[in-house]
N, C-alpha and C positions, 0 to 999 in steps of 0.2 A: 596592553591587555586590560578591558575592563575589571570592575571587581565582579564578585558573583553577586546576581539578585535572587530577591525569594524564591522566585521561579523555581531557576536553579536548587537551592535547598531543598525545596519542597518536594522536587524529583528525586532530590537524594533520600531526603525520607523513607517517601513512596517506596522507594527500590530499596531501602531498609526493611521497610515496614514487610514489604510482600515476601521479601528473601526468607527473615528471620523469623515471621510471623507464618507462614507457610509450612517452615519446614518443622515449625517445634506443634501447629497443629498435624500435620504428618506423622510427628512421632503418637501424638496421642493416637489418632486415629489408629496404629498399631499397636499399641495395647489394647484402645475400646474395644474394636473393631476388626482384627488380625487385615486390617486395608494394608496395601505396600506389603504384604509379604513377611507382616507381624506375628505375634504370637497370639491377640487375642485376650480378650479377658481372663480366660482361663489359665494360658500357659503365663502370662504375667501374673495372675495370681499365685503360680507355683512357684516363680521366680524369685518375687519379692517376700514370699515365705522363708523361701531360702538364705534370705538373708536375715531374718528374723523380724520382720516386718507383716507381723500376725492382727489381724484375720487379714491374708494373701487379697483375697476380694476386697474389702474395703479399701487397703493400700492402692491395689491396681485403679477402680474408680477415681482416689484421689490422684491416683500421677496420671493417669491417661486424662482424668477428665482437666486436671490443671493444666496439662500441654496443650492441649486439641482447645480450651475452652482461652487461655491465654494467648496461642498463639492466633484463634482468629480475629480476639478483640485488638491484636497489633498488627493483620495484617489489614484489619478493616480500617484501624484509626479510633476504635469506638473506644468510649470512656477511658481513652487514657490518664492517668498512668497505672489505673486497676492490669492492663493486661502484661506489661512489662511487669510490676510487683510480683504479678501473681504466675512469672514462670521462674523468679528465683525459686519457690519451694522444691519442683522436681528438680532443677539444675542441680541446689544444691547435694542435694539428697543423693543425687548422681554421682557428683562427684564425694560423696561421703563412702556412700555404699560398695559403689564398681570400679571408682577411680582411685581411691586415695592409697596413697605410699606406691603410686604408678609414678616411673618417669611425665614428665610434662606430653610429650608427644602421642597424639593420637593411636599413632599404629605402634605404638608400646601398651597399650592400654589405658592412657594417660588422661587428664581433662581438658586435655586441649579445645576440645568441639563445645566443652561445658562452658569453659571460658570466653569464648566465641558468642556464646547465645550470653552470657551473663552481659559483659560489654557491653555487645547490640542492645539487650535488654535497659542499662543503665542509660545508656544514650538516648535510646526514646524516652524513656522517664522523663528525663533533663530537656528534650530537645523539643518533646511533645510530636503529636502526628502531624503536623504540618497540614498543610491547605488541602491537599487531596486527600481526605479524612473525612468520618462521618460524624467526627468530634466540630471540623469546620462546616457539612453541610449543616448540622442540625444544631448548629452554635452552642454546645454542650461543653457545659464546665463542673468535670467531677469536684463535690464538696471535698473541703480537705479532711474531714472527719470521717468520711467514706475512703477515702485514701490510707489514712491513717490504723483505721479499725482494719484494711484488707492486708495492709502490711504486718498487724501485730498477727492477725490470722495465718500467715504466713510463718512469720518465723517460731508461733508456736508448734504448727504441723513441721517443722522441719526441727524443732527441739526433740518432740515427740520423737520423729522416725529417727533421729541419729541415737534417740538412748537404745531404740531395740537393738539387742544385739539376736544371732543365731544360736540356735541351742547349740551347746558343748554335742564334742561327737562323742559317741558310746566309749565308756571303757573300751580298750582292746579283748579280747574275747579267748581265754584259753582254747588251744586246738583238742578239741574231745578226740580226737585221733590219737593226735599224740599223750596224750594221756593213760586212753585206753594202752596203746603202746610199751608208756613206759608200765604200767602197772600190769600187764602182759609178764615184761622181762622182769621184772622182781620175784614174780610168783615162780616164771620158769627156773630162775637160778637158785631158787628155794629147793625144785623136786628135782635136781640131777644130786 
């Protein structure tokens, strides 16, 4: 059996790059855009409220616009490794927010699929887009201080969003029925 040449690599890439880069712009586009059967700007704004990720609209622009906008610079190949860096922020935030203190497995609610894109996401980091890229057609090489600056931007939006928490939920609420009720039966057992 030969070894493997670039070629080869380079298709595995490729098929990296379109899989994982695809589908994490897919998710944004369902937040942006409610495309695929999303919720939309809006109902992702109410979402990520709910988890105490205030103002919902701003939130929602940055995770939809960092999935849809990272995963297309990975499935395109362009300026790598801005697009891998830049889908750790909603991953992680995912897995802070919706996943964590989930068993591992997906269909427990778990971060399994988070885990999945993060991986995929480091390995093109590391691995770079390979020759069928628009980093190869247009022989572009991200400055590493541009690299650097998008990673610190990153882990500060995702400092940020893990300290929101959701508001406490209301005190529990006396039942004015039962109140009235008891205070009913007191007056009654006054007048017999």
């Amino acid at each position: 059996m030969g070894r493997r040449t670039d070629t080869t690599a380079d298709v595995g890439l490729l098929a990296l790059r379109l899989t994982i880069g695809g589908l994490l712009a897919g998710h944004g586009a369902q937040k942006l855009f409610g495309s695929f059967g999303g919720p939309g700007l809006k109902g992702t704004a109410g979402w990520l409220e709910s988890m105490g990720l205030k103002p919902g609209q701003t939130w929602a622009l940055m995770a939809g616009g960092s999935e849809f906008g990272s995963g297309v610079l990975m499935a395109t190949g362009f300026l790598n490794p801005l697009g891998p860096i830049s889908s750790f922020g909603p991953m992680l935030m995912a897995w802070d927010k919706a996943h964590r203190g989930k068993p591992i497995w997906g269909q427990a609610g778990g971060p399994e699929p988070v885990l999945i894109y993060l991986a995929a996401a480091t390995a093109l980091a590391f691995a770079g887009p390979g020759s069928y890229s628009l980093d190869e057609l247009f022989d572009i090489d991200v400055p590493t201080p541009l690299v650097l600056l998008t990673a610190v931007g990153v882990a500060a939006g995702v400092v940020t969003g893990m300290m929101a928490q959701p508001d406490p939920p209301p005190p529990p609420q006396e039942d004015a029925g039962r109140d009235e009720l008891q205070a009913g039966e007191a007056g009654g057992d006054h007048a017999s």
